[in-house]
C-alpha positions in Angstrom: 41.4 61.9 39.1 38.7 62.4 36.1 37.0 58.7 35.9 34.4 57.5 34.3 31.5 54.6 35.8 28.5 53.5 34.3 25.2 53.5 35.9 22.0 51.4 34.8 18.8 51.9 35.8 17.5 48.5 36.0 14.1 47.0 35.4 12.3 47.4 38.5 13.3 51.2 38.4 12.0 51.5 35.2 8.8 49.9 35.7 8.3 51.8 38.9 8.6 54.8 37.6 11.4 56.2 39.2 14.2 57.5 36.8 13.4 60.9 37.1 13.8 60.7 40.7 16.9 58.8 40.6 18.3 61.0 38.1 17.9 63.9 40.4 20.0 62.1 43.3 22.4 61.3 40.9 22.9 65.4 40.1 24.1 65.8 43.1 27.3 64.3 42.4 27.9 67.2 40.2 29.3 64.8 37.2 28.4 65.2 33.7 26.3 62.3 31.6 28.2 61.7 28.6 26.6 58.7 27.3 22.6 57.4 28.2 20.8 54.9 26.2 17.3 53.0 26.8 17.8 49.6 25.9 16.8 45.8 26.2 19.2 43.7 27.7 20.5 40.2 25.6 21.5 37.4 27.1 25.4 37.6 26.4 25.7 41.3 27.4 23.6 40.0 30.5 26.4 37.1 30.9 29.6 39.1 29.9 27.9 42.2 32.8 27.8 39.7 35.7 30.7 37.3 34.4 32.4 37.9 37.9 29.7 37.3 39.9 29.1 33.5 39.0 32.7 32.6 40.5 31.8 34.4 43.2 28.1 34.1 44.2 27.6 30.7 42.0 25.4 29.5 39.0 21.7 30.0 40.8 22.5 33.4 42.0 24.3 34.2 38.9 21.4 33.1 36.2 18.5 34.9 38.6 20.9 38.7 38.2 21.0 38.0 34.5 17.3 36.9 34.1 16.4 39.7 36.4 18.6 42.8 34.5 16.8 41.1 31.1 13.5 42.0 32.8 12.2 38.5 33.8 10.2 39.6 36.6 9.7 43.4 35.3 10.1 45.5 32.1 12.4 44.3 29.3 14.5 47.6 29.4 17.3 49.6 31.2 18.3 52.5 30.9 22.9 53.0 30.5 24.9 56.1 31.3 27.8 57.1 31.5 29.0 59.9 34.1 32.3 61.4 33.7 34.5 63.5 36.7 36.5 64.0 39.5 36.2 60.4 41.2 33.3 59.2 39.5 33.2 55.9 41.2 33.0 56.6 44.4 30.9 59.6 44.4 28.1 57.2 42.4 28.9 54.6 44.8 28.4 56.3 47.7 25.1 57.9 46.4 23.5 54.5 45.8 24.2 53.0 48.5 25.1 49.1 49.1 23.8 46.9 46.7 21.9 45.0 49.2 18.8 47.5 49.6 18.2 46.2 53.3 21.8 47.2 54.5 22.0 50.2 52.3 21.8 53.6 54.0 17.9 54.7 54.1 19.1 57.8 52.6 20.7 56.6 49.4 18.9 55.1 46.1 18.9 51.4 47.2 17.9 52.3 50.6 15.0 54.0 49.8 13.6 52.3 46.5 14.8 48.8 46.7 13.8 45.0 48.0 14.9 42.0 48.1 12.3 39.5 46.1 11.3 37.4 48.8 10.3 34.9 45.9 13.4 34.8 43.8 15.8 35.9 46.2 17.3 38.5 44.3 18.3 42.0 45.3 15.6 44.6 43.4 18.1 47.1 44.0 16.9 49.9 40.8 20.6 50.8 39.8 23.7 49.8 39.0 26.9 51.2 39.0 30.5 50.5 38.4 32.2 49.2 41.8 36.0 50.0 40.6 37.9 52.0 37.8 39.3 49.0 36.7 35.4 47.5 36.1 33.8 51.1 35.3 36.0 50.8 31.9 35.1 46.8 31.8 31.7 47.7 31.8 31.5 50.8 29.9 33.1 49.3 27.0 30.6 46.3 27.1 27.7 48.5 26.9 28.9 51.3 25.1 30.8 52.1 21.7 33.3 55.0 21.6 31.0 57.4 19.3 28.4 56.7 21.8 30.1 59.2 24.1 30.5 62.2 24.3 33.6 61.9 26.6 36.6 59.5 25.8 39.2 59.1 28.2 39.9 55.4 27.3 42.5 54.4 24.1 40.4 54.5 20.7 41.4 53.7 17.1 39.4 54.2 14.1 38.6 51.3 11.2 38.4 51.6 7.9 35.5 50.4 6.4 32.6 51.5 4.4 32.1 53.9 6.9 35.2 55.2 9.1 34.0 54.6 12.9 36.0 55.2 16.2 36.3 51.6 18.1 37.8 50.7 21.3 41.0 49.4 21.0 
């Protein structure tokens, strides 16, 4: 099934230099980027990102993830894509690797670039990416408009304004 998932290269990639080698691992998946933006992170995208993960993990945990993607501790910036293909998902999930970098897989992204902050506790895991379908489309509408992509496969409707621009519905 064609899927789409997004991936974020997080602070602590960024500032360590490592996109173009993370980029390369992320090749081999063989799925096409359809969207990529370098931005800084606000608070509420921060918040509305990790929503989940304060009913599960709880407030502390919760406000450390969103100071940390904001680039408390590192760089201000992150880099979004998009990939789009044959199960998009997975394939990105398995290729990073578990999000806790000291259980993940030596040979994947988080097993051989990431930490856990022994100060702050939090996982510096370099990269993000979407756990289910269901949250891919969650996320990807969050951080991305439709004429950001290149690639829709979710509903879109256009509005009338000024000037005509495709929104998600």
């Amino acid at each position: 099934m064609i899927q789409q998932t997004l991936v974020i290269i997080k602070p602590d990639g960024l500032i360590k230099s490592l996109t173009g080698n993370i980029l390369s691992v992320l090749a081999e998946t063989k799925l096409k980027i359809v969207a990529a933006k370098v931005l800084k992170v606000p608070k509420e995208l921060a918040e509305k990102h990790y929503c989940q993960l304060k009913a599960e993990k709880g407030e502390a945990i919760f406000n450390n993830v969103v100071e940390y993607i904001m680039g408390k501790w590192h760089t201000d910036r992150v880099f979004a894509l998009v990939y789009h293909g044959e199960d998009a998902v997975n394939k990105m999930r398995s290729i990073c690797g578990s999000t806790n970098p000291e259980k993940a897989d030596p040979t994947t992204i988080r097993g051989k670039y990431g930490r856990i902050n022994s100060q702050t506790g939090v996982f510096e895991n370099v990269i993000h990416t979407s756990d289910t379908i269901e949250n891919a489309e969650r996320e990807i509408k969050l951080w991305f408009s439709p004429d950001e992509l290149t690639d829709l496969i979710y509903p879109v409707s256009t509005e009338n304004k000024k000037i005509e621009r495709v929104i998600w519905k």
